[in-house]
C-alpha positions as CSV (number, residue, x, y, z in Angstrom):
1,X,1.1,-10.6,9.1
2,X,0.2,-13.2,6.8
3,X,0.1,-12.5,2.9
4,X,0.7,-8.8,3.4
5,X,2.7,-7.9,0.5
6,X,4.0,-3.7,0.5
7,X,3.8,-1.4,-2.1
8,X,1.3,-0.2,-4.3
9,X,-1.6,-0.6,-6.6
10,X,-3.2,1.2,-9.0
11,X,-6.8,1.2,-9.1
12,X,-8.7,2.0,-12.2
13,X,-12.8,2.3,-12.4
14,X,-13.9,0.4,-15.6
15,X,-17.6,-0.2,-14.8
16,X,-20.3,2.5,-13.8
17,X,-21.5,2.0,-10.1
18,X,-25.3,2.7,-12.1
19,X,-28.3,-0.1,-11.3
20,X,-25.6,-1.5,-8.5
21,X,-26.4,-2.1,-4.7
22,X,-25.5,1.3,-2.9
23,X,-22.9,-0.8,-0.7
24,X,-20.9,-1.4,-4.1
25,X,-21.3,2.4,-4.9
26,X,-19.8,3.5,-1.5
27,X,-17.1,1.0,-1.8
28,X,-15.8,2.8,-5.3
29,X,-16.5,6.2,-3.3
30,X,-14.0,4.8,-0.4
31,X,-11.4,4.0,-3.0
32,X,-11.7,7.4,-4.1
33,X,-13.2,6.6,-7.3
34,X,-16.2,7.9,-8.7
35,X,-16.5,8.1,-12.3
36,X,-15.2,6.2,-15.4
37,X,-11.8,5.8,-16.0
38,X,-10.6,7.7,-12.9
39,X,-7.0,6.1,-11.7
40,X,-6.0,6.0,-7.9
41,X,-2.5,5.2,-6.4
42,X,-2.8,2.9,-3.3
43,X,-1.3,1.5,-0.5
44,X,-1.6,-2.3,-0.7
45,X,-3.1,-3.1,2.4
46,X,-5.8,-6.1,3.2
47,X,-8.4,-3.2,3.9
48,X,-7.4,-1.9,0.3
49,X,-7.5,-5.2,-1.0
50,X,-10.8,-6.3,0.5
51,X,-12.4,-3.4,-1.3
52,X,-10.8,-4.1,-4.6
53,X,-12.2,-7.6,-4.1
54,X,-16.0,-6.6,-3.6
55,X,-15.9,-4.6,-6.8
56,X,-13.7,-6.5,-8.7
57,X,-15.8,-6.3,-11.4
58,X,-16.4,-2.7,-11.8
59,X,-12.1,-2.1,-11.2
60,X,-9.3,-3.2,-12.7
61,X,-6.1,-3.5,-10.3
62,X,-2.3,-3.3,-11.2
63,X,0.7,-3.9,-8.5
64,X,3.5,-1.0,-9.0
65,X,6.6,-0.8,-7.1
């Protein structure tokens, strides 16, 4: 698989899914996050990443192991 790295990431909401388009909302909802400041453990996968990607500016990401 190309550019597939393992591990994790951790996930952290920094920006309020309020006044944004209701696909960005249920993007943080699949991510598992739904409030401010929530943190999330995931698997680093390109669907994970994808998602990170399209709210990149409401998350902030961090590799771990």
């Amino acid at each position: 698989m190309a550019d597939t790295k393992a591990g994790r990431i951790r996930v952290t909401q920094i920006g309020s899914p309020i006044g944004r388009r209701s696909d960005q909302r249920q993007t943080l909802i699949g991510l598992g996050l739904n409030k401010m400041h929530r943190v999330r453990e995931l698997e680093n996968t390109p669907a994970v990443r994808g998602m990170t990607t399209k709210v990149s500016h409401l998350v902030r990401v961090e590799e771990i192991g």
